[in-house]
C-alpha positions in Angstrom: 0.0 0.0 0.0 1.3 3.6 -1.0 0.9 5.3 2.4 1.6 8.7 0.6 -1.7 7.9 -2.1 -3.7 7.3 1.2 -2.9 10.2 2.4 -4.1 11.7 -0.8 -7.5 10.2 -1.2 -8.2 11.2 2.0 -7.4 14.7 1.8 -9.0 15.4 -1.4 -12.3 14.1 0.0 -11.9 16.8 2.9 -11.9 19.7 0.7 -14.5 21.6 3.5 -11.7 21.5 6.1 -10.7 25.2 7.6 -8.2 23.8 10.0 -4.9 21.3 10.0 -2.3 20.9 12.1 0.8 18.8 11.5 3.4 18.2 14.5 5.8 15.4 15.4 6.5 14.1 12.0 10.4 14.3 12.0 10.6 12.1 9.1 8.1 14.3 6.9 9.8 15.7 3.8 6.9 17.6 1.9 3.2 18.1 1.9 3.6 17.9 -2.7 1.7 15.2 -3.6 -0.4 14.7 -0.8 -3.5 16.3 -1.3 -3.5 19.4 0.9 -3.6 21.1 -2.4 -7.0 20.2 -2.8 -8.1 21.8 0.8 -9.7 24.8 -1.0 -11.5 26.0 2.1 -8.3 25.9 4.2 -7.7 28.8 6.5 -5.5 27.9 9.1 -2.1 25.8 9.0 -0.1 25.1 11.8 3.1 22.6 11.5 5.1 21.9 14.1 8.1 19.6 15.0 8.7 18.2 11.5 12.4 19.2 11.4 13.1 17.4 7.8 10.0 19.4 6.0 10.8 21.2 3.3 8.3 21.6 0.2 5.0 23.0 1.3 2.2 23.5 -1.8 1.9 27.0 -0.9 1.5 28.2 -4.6 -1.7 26.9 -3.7 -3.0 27.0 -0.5 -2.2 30.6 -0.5 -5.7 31.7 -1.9 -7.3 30.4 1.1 -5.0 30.6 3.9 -5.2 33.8 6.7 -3.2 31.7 9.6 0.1 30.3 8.9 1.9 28.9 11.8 5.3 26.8 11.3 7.5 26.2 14.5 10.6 23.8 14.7 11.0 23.6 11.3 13.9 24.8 10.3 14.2 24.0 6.5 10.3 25.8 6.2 11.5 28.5 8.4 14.4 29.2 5.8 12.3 29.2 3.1 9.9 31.5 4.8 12.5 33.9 5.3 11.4 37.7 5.0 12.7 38.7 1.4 14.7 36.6 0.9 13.2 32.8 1.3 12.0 30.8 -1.3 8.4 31.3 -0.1 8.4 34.4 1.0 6.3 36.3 -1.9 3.2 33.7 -1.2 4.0 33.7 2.3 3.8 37.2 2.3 0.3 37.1 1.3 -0.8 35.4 4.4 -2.3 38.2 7.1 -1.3 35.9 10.0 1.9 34.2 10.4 3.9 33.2 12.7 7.5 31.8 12.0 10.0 30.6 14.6 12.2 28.4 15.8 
C-alpha cells in the first residue's frame, strides 16, 4: 500500500476542512503530492516539529489561507525567510503568520 496515495484520497475528499495541524513528524519531507492542495476552504495551517520538512504546496494554499503557523521547522522557516526565502512572496500574502524556531 502507497501510504503517501492514502494520504491523498483522504485529503481530497476533505476539501470543507478550515483547520490542519501537522506536528511530530520528524521524518516528513513535503506536503507535494499529498493532497492538501486540494483543501480549497483551508484557513489555518499550523506545522510543528517536522524538522526534515521542506516543500510546502503554498503556490496553492495561498488563496485560502489567513493563519500560517510553522514552528521547529527549520528548513520551512528558511524558506519562509522575510525577502529573501523561497516562499516568501506567497508567504507574504498570508495576514497571519507566525515563523519561529
Amino acid at each position: 500500500v502507497d501510504f503517501s496515495s492514502e494520504i491523498s484520497w483522504s485529503l481530497q475528499t476533505l476539501t470543507s476542512l478550515t483547520s490542519l495541524h501537522i506536528s511530530g513528524l520528524p521524518s516528513l519531507t513535503s506536503l507535494e503530492h499529498t493532497g492538501v492542495q486540494y483543501l480549497t476552504s483551508l484557513k489555518s495551517l499550523k506545522i510543528k516539529d517536522c524538522a526534515n520538512l521542506g516543500s510546502l504546496p503554498l503556490d496553492k494554499l495561498v488563496i485560502s489561507l489567513s493563519h500560517l503557523t510553522i514552528r521547529a521547522c527549520p528548513l520551512l522557516k528558511v524558506l519562509c525567510e522575510k525577502d529573501i526565502g523561497q516562499y516568501w512572496s506567497m508567504v507574504s500574502l498570508i495576514p497571519f503568520r507566525i515563523i519561529e524556531d
